[in-house]
DRENLUM-890097 format. One line per field, with one value per residue (C-alpha): x, y, z; residue number from 1. Coordinates in steps of 0.25 Angstrom, whole numbers, plus 5000, padded with zeros to 4 digits. Each point is the difference from the previous one (the first is absolute). Layout:
<rs>
X <- X_...
Y <- Y_...
Z <- Z_...
n <- NUM_...
</rs>
This chain:
<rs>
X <- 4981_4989_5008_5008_4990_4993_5011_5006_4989_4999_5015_5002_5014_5005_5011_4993_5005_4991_5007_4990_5007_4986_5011_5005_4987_4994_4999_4996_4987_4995_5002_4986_5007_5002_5011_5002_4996_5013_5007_5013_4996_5010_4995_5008_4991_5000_4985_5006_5009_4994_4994_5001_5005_4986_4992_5008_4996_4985_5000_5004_4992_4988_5005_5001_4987_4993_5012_5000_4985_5005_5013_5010_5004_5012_5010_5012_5000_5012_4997_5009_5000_5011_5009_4998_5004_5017_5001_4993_5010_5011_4995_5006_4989_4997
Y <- 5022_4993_4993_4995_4993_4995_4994_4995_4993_4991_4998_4997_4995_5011_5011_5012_5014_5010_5015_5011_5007_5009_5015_4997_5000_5012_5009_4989_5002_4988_4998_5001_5007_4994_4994_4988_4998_4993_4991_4990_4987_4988_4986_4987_4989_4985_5002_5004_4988_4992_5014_5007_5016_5003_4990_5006_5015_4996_4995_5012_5008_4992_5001_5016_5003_5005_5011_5005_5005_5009_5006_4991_5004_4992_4988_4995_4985_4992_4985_4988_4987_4998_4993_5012_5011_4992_5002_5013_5006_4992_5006_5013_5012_5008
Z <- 5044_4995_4987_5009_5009_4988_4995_5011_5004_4987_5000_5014_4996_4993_5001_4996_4996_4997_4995_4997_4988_4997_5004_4986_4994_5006_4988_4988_4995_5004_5014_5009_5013_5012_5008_4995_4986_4994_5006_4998_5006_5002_5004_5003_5001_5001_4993_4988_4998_4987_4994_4989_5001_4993_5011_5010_4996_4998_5014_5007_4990_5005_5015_4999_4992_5010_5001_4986_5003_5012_4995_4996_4985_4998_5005_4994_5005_5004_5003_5003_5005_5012_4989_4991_5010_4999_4986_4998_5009_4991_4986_4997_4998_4988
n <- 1_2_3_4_5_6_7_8_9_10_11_12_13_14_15_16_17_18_19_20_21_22_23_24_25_26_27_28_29_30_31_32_33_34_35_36_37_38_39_40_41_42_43_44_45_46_47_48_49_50_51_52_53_54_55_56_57_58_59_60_61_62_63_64_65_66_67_68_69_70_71_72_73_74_75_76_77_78_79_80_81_82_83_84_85_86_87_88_89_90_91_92_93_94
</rs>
């Protein structure tokens, strides 16, 4: 996949999941087709430490424009530092 190549490339320390989730949206009006058009992807980065949530979106943003011309319709972005990875697993989900 080449998200994944792109985005391990410029987060060479990271643990990266990526989760194509573009079956539930087959049928919407808006999606272009394709294989992978949405996608869940989780980052956990030593890049990130310092950033802001919104930095941190912009940056991938940045990193997978490319992608957004050829296909790629939607990501739902999930981006810690190391440190942020203990307590999200602490903190209860909604």
């Amino acid at each position: 996949m080449r998200i994944k190549q792109v985005l391990s490339a410029a987060l060479r320390d990271c643990a990266l999941t990526i989760t194509n989730d573009s079956a539930k949206h087959a049928k919407h009006k808006e999606n272009p087709g394709g294989e992978e058009t949405h996608l869940i992807i989780r980052v956990i980065s030593t890049h990130f430490q310092g950033m802001s949530r919104i930095a941190r979106h912009r940056y991938i943003h940045s990193l997978l424009a490319a992608e957004f011309h050829t296909g790629l319709h939607a990501i739902t972005l999930i981006l810690l530092a190391p440190e942020e990875k203990v307590l999200a697993l602490k903190e209860p989900h909604n």
